[in-house]
PyMOL Python script that loads the backbone (N, CA, C, O; Angstrom):
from pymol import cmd

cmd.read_pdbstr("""\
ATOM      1  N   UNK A   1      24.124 -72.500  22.909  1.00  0.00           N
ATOM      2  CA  UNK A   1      24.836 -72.126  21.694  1.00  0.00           C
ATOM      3  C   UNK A   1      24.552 -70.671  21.300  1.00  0.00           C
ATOM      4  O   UNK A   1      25.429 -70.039  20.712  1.00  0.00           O
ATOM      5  N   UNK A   2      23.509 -70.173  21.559  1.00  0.00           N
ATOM      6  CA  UNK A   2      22.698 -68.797  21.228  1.00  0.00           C
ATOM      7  C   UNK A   2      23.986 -67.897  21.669  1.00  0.00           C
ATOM      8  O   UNK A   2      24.627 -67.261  20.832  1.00  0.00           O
ATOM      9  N   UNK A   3      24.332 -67.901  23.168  1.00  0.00           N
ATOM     10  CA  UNK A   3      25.402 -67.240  24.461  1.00  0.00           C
ATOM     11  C   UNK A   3      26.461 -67.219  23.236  1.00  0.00           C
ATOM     12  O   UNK A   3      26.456 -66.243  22.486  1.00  0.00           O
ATOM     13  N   UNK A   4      27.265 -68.162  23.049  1.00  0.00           N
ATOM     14  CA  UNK A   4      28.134 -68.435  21.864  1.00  0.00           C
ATOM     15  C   UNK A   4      28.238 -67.405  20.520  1.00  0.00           C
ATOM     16  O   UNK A   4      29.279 -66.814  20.237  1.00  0.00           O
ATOM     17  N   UNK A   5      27.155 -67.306  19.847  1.00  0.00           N
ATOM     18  CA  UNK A   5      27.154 -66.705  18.786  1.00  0.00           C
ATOM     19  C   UNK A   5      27.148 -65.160  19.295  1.00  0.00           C
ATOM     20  O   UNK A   5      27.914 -64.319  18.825  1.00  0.00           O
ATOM     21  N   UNK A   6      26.057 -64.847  20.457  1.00  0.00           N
ATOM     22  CA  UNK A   6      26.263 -63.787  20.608  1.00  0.00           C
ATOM     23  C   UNK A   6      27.618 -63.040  21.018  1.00  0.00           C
ATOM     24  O   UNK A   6      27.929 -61.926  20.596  1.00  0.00           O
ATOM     25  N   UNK A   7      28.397 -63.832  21.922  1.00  0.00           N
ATOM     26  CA  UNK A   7      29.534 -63.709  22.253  1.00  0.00           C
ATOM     27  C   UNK A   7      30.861 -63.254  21.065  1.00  0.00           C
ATOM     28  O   UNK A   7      31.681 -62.335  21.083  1.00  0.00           O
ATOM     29  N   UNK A   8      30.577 -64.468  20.000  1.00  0.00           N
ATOM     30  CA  UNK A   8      31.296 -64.345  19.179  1.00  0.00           C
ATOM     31  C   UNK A   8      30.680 -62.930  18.181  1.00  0.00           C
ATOM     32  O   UNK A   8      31.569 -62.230  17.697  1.00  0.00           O
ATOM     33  N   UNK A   9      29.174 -62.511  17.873  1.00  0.00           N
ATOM     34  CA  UNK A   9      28.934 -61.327  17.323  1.00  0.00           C
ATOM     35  C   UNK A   9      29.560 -59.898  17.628  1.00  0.00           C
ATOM     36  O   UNK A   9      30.044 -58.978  16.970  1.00  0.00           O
ATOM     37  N   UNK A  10      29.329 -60.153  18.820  1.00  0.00           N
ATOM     38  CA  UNK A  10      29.866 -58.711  19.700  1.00  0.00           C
ATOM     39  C   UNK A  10      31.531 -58.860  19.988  1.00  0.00           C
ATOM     40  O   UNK A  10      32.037 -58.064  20.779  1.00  0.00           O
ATOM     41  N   UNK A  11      32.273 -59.764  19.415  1.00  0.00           N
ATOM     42  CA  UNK A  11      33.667 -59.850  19.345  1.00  0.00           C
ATOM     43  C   UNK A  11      34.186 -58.777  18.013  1.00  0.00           C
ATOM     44  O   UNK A  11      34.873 -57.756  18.016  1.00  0.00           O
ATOM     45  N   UNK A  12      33.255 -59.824  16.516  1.00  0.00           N
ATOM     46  CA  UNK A  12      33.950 -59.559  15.572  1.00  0.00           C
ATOM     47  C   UNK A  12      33.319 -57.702  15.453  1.00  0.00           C
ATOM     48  O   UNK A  12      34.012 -56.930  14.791  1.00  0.00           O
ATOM     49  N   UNK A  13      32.410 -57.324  15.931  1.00  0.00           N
ATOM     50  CA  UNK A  13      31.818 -55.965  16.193  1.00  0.00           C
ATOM     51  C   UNK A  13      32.994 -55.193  17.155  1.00  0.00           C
ATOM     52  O   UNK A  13      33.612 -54.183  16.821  1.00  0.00           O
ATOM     53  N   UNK A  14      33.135 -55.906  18.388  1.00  0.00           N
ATOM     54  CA  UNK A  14      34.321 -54.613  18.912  1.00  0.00           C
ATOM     55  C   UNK A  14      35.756 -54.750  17.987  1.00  0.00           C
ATOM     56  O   UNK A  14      36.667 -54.034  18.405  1.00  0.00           O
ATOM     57  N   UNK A  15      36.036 -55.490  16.913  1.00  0.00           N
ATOM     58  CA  UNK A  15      37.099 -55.708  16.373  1.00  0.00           C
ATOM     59  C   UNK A  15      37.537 -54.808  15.628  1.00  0.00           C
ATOM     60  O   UNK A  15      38.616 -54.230  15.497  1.00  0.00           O
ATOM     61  N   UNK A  16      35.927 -54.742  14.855  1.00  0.00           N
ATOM     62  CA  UNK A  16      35.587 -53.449  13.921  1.00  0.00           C
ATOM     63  C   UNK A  16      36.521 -51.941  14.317  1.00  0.00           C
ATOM     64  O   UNK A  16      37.448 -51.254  13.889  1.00  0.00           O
ATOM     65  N   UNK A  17      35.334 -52.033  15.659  1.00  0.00           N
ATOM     66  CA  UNK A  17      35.373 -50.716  16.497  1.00  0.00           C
ATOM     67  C   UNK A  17      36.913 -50.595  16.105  1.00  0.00           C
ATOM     68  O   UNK A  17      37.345 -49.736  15.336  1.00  0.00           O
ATOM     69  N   UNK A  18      37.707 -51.601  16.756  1.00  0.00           N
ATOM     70  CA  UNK A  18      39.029 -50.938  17.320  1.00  0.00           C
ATOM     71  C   UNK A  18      39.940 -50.721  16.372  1.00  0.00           C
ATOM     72  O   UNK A  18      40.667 -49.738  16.518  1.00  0.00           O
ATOM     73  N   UNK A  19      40.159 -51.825  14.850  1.00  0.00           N
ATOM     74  CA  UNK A  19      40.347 -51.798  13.927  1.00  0.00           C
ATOM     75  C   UNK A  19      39.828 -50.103  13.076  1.00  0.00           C
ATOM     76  O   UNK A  19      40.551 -49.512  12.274  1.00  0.00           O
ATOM     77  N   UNK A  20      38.915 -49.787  13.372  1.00  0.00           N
ATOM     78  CA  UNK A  20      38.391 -48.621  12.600  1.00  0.00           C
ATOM     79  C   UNK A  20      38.218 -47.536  13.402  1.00  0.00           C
ATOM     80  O   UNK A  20      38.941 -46.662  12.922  1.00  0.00           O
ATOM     81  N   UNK A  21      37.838 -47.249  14.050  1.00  0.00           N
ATOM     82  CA  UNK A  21      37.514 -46.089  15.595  1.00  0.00           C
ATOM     83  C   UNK A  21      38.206 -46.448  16.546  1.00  0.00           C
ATOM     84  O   UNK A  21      37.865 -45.788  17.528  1.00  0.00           O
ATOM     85  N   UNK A  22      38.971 -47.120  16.778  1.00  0.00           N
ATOM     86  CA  UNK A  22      39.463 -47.124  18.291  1.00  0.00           C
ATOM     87  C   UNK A  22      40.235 -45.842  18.521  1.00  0.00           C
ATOM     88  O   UNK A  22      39.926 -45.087  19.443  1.00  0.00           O
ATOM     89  N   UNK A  23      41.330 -45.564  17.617  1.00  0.00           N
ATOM     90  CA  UNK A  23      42.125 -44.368  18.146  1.00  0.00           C
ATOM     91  C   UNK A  23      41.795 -43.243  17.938  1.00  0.00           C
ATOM     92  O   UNK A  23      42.424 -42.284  18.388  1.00  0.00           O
ATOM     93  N   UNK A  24      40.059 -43.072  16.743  1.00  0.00           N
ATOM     94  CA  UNK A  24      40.188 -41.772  16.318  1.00  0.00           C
ATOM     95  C   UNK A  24      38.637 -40.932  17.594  1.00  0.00           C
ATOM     96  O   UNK A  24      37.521 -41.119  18.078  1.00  0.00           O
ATOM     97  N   UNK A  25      40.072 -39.780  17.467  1.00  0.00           N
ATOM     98  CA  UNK A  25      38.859 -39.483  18.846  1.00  0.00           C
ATOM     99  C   UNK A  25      38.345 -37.478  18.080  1.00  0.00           C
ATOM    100  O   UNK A  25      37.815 -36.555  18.699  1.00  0.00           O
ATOM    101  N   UNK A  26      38.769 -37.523  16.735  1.00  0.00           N
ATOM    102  CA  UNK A  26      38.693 -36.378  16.206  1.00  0.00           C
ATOM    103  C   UNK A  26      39.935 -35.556  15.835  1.00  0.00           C
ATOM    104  O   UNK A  26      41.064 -36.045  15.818  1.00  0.00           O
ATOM    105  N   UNK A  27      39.668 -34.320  15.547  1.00  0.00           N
ATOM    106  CA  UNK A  27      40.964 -33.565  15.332  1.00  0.00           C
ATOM    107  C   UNK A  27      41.587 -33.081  16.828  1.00  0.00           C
ATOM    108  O   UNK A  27      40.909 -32.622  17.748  1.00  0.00           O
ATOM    109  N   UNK A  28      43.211 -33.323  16.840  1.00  0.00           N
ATOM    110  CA  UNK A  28      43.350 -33.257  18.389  1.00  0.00           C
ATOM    111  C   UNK A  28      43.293 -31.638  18.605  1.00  0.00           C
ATOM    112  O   UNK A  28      43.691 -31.666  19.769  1.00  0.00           O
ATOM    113  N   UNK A  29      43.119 -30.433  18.380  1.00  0.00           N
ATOM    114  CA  UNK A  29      42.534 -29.763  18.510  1.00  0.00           C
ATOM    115  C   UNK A  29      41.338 -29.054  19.098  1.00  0.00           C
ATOM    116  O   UNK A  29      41.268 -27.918  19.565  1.00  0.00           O
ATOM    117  N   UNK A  30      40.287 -30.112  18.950  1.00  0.00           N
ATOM    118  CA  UNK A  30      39.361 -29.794  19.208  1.00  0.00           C
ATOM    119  C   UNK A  30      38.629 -30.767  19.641  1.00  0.00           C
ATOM    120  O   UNK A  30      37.398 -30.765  19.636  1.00  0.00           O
ATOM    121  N   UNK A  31      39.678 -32.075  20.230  1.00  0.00           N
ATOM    122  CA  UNK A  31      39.105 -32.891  21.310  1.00  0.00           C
ATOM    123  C   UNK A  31      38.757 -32.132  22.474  1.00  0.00           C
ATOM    124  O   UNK A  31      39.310 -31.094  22.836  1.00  0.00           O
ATOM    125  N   UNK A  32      37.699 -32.783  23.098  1.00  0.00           N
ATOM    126  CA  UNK A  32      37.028 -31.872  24.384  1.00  0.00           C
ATOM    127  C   UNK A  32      37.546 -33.624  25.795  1.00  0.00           C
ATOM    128  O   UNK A  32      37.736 -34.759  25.359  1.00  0.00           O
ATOM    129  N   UNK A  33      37.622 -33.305  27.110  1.00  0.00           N
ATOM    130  CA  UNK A  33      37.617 -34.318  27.871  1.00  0.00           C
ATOM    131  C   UNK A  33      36.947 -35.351  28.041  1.00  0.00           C
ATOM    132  O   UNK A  33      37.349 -36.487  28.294  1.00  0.00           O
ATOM    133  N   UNK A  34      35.308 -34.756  27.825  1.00  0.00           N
ATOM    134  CA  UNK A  34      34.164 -35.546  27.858  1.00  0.00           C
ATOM    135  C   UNK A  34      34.707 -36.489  26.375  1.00  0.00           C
ATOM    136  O   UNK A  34      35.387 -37.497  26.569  1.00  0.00           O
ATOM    137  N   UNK A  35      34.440 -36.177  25.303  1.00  0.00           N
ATOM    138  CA  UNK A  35      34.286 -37.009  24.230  1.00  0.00           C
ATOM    139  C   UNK A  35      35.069 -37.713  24.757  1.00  0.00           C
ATOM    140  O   UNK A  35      34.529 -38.649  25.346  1.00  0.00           O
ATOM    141  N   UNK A  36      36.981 -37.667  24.862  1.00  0.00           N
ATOM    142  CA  UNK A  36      37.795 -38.606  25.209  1.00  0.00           C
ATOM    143  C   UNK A  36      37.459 -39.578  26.119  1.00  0.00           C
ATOM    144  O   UNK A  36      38.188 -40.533  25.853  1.00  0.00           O
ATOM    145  N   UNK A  37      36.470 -39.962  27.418  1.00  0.00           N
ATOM    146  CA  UNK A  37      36.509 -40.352  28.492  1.00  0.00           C
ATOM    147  C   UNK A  37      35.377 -41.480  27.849  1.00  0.00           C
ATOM    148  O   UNK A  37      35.594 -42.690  27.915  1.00  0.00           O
ATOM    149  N   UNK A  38      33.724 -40.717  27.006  1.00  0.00           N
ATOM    150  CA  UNK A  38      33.284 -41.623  26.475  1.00  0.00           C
ATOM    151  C   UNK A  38      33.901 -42.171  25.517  1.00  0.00           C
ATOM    152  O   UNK A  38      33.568 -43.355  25.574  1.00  0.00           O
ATOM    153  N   UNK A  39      34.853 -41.976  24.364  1.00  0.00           N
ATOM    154  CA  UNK A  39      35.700 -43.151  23.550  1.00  0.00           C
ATOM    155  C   UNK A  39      36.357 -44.240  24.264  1.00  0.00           C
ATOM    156  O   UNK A  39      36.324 -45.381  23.803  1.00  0.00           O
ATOM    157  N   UNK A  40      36.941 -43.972  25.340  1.00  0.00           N
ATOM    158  CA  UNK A  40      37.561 -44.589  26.503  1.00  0.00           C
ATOM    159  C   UNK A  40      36.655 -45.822  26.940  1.00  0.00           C
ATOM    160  O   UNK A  40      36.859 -47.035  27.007  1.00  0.00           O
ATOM    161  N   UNK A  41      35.537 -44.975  27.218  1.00  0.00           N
ATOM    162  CA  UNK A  41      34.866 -46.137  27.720  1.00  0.00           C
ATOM    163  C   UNK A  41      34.408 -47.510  26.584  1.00  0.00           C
ATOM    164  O   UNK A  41      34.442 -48.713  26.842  1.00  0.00           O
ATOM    165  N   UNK A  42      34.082 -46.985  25.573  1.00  0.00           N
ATOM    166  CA  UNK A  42      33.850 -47.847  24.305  1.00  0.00           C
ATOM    167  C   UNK A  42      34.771 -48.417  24.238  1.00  0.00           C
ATOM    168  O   UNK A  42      34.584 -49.525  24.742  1.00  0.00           O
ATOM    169  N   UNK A  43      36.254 -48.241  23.689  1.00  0.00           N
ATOM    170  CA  UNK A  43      37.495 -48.410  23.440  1.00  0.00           C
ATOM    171  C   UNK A  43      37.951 -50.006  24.693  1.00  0.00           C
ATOM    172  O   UNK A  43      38.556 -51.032  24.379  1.00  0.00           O
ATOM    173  N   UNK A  44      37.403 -49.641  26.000  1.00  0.00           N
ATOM    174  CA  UNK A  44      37.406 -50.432  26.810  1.00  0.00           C
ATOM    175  C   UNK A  44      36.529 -51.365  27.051  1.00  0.00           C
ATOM    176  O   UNK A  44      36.793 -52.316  27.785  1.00  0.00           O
ATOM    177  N   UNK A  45      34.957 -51.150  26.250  1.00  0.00           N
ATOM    178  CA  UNK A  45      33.951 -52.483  26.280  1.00  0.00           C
ATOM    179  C   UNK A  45      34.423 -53.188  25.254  1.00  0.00           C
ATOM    180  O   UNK A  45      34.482 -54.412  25.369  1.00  0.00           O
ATOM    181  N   UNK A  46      34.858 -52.536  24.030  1.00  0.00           N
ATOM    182  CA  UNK A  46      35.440 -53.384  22.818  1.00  0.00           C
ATOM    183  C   UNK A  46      36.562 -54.235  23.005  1.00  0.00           C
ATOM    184  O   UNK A  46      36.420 -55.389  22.601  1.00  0.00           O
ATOM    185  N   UNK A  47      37.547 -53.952  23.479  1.00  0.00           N
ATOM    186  CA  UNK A  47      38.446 -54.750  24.237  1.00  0.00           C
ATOM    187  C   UNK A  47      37.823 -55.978  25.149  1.00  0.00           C
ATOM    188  O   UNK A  47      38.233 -57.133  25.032  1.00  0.00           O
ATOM    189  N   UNK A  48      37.361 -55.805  25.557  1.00  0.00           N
ATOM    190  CA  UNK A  48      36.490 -56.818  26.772  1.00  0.00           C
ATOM    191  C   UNK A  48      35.872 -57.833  25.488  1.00  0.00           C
ATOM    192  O   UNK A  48      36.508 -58.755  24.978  1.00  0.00           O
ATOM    193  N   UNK A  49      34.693 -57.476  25.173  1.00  0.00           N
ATOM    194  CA  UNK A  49      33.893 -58.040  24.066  1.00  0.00           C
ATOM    195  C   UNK A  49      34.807 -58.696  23.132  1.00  0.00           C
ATOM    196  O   UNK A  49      34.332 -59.778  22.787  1.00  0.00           O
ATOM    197  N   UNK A  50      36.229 -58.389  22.454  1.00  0.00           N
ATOM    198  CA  UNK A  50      36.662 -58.984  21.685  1.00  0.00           C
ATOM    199  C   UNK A  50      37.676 -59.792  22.583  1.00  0.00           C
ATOM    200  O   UNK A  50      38.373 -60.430  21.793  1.00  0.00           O
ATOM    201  N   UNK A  51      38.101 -60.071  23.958  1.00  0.00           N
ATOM    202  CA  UNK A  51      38.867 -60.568  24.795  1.00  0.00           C
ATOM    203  C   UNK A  51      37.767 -62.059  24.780  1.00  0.00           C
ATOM    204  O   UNK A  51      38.153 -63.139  24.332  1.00  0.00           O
ATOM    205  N   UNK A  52      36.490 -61.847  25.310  1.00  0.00           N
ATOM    206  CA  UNK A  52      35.618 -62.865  25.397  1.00  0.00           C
ATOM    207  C   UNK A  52      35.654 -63.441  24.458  1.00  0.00           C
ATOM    208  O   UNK A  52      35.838 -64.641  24.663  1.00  0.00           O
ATOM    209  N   UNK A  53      35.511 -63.017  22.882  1.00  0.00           N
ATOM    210  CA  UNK A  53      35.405 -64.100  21.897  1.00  0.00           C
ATOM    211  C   UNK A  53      36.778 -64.786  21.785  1.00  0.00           C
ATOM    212  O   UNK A  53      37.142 -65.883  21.359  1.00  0.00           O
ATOM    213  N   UNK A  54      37.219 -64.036  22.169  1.00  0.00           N
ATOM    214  CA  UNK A  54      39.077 -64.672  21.793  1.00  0.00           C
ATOM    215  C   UNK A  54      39.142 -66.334  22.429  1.00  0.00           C
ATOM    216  O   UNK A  54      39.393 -67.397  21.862  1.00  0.00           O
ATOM    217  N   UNK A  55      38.730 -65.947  24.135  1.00  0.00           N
ATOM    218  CA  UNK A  55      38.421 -66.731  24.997  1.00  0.00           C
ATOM    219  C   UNK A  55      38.101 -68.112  24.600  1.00  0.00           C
ATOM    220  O   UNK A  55      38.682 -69.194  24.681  1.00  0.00           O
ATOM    221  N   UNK A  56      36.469 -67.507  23.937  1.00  0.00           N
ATOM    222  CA  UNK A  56      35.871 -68.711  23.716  1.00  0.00           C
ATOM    223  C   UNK A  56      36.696 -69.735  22.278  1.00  0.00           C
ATOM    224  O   UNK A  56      36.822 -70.959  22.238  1.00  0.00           O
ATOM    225  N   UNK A  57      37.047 -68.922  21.453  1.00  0.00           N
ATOM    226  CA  UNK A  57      37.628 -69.395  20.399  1.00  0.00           C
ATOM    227  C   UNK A  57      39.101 -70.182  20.631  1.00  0.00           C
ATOM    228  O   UNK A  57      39.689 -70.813  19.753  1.00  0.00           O
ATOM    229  N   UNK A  58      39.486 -70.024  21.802  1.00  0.00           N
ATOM    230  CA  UNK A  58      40.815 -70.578  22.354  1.00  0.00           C
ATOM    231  C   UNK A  58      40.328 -71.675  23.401  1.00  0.00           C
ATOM    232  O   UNK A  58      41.279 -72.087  24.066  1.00  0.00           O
ATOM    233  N   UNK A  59      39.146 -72.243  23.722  1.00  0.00           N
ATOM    234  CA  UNK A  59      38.385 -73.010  24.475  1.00  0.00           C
ATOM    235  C   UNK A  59      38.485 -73.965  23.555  1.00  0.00           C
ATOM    236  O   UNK A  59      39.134 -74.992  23.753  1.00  0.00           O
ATOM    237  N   UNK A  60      37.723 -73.661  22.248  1.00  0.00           N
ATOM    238  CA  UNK A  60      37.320 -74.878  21.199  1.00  0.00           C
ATOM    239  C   UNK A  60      38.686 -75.720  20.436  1.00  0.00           C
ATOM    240  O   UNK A  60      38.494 -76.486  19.492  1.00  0.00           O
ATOM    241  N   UNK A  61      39.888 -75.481  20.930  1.00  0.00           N
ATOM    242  CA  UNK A  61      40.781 -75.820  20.589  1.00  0.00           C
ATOM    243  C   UNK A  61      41.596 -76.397  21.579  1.00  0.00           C
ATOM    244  O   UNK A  61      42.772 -76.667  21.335  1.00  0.00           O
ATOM    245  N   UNK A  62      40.993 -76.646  22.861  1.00  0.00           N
ATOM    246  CA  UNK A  62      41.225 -77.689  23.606  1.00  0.00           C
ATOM    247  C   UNK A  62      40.054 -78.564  23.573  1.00  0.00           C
ATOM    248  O   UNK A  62      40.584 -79.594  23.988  1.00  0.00           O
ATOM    249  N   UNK A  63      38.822 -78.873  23.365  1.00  0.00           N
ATOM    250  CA  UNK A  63      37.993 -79.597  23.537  1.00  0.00           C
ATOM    251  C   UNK A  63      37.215 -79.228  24.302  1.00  0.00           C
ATOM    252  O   UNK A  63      36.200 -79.903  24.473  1.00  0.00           O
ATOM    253  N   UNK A  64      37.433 -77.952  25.075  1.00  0.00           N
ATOM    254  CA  UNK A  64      36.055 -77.249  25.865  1.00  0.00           C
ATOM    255  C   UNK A  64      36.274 -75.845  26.094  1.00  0.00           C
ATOM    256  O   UNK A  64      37.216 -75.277  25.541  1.00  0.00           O
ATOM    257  N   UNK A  65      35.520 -75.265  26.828  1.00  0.00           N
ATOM    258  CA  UNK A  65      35.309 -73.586  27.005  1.00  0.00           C
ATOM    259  C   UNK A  65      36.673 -73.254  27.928  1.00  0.00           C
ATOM    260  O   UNK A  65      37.100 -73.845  28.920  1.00  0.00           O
ATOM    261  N   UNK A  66      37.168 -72.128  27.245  1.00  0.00           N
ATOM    262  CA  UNK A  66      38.288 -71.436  28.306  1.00  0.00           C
ATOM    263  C   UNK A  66      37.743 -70.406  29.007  1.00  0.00           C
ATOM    264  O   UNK A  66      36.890 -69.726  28.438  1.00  0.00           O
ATOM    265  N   UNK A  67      38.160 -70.066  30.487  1.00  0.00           N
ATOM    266  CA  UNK A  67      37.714 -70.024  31.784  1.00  0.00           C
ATOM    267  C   UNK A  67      37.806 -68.549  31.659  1.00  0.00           C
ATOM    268  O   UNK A  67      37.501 -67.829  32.610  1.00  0.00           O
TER     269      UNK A  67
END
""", "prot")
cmd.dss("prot")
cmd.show_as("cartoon", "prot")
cmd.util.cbc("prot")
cmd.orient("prot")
């Protein structure tokens, strides 16, 4: 159950992210490549992380874990 909660923590956390920071990567001006590539990468664990809770939360509504 621990796997679970954590799963579901780090969901409603990348939700945040993407909901609040996902698109802002600064003034486009004075975006540099590097910054963009690390937002990217965040932008893309948050996605993942909130894909997994989705997962699991669409499991408990058949009667067991979705795959």
């Amino acid at each position: 159950m621990t796997m679970d909660m954590d799963t579901l923590h780090k969901a409603r956390e990348a939700r945040n992210f993407i909901a609040h920071e996902g698109a802002s990567i600064g003034y486009m001006w004075s975006a540099r490549l590097e910054t963009i590539l690390q937002h990217a990468v965040k932008l893309r664990a948050a996605v993942a992380d909130l894909a997994a809770g989705d997962n699991l939360i669409s499991g408990l509504g058949t009667g067991g874990l979705a795959c």
